[in-house]
C-alpha positions in Angstrom: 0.0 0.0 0.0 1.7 3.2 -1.1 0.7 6.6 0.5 1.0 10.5 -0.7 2.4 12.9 1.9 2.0 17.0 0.8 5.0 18.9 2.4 4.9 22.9 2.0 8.9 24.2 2.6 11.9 22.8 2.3 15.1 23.0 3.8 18.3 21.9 2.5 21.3 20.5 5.3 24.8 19.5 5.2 25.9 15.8 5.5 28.9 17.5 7.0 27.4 19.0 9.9 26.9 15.8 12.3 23.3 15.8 12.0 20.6 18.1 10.8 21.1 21.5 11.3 19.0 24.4 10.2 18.9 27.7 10.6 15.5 29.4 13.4 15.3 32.5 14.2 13.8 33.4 18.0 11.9 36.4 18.5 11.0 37.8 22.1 7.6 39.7 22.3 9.1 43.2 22.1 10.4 41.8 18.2 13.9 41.9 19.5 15.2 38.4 17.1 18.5 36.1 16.9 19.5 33.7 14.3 20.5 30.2 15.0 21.5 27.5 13.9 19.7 24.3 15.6 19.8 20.4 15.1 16.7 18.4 15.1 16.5 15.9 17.5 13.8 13.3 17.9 14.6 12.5 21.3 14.7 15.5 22.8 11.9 16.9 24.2 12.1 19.9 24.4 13.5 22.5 22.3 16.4 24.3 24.1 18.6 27.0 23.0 22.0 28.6 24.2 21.9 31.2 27.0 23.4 34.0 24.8 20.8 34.0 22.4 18.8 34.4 25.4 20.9 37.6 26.1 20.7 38.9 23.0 16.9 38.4 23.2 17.7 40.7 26.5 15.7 37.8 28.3 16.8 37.3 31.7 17.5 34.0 31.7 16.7 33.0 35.4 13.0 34.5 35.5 11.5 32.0 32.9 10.1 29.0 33.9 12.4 26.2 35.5 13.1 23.0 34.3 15.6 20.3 35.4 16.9 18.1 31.9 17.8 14.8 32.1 20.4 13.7 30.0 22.9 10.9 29.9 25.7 13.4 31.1 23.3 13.9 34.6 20.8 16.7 34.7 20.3 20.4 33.4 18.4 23.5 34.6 17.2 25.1 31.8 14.4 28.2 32.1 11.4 28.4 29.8 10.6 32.0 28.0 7.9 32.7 25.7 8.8 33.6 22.0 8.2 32.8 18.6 9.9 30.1 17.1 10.4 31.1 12.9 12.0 27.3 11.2 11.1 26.8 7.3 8.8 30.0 7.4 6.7 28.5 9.6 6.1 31.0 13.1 5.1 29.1 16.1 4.5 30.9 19.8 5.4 29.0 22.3 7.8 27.9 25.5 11.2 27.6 24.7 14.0 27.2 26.9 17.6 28.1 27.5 20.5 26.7 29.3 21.4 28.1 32.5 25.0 27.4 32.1 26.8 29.8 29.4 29.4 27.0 28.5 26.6 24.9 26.7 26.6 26.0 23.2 24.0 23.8 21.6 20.6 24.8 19.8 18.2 21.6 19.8 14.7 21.4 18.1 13.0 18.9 19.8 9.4 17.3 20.3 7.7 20.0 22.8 7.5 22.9 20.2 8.6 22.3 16.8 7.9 18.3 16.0 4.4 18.3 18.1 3.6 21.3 15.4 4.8 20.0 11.8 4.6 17.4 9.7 8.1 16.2 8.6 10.3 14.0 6.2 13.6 13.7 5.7 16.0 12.7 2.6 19.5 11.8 3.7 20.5 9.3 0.8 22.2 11.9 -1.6 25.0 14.5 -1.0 22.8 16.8 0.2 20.5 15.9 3.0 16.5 17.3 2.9 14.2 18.4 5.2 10.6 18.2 4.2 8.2 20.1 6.5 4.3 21.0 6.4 1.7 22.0 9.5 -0.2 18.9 10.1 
């Protein structure tokens, strides 16, 4: 049984990168915004950005929403802000947290606010690796 899957944007992502990277851009509520560059992860569940985008966002990092992270390294307190989330031209509003600790320099789009919102599909047999997305 085959089946027909409609995706509206595209994105296109390095083999090289380790993973799939894209570029998001976060925007506070007073329309301050920061480019990043963030890998999708299915197992995360959250999405979770660096504390200095958080900065630039002039965000105070400590007065969102706690959150302790488990990982396989031990545990991580993140905060929760709202924003708007801009990946593939698609805006989503939601909470999205940061690291407490400046030394963590990762960007991860994870379950909780970017894959519970889209439908995706990914290519990684040729050169260059693609990201298929669409609002379900």
């Amino acid at each position: 049984m085959s089946h027909t899957v409609y995706y509206d944007w595209l994105e296109l992502y390095s083999q090289a990168s380790g993973g799939i990277t894209i570029p998001v851009v976060l925007r506070s509520a007073r329309s301050i915004q920061v480019v990043a560059r963030a890998k999708v992860d299915t197992g995360a569940e959250y999405c979770v950005f660096s504390r200095i985008h958080a900065e630039y966002l002039e965000l105070d990092v400590e007065a969102g929403t706690p959150l302790t992270l488990s990982t396989v390294a031990g545990s991580c307190p993140v905060f929760g802000h709202e924003l708007t989330l801009v990946v593939m031209g698609m805006e989503l509003h939601g909470t999205y947290y940061f690291f407490q600790d400046e030394s963590i320099r990762k960007d991860v789009l994870g379950r909780n606010g970017w894959l519970n919102r889209v439908r995706i599909g990914v290519d990684d047999t040729g050169p260059t690796g693609l990201l298929y997305a669409a609002r379900p």
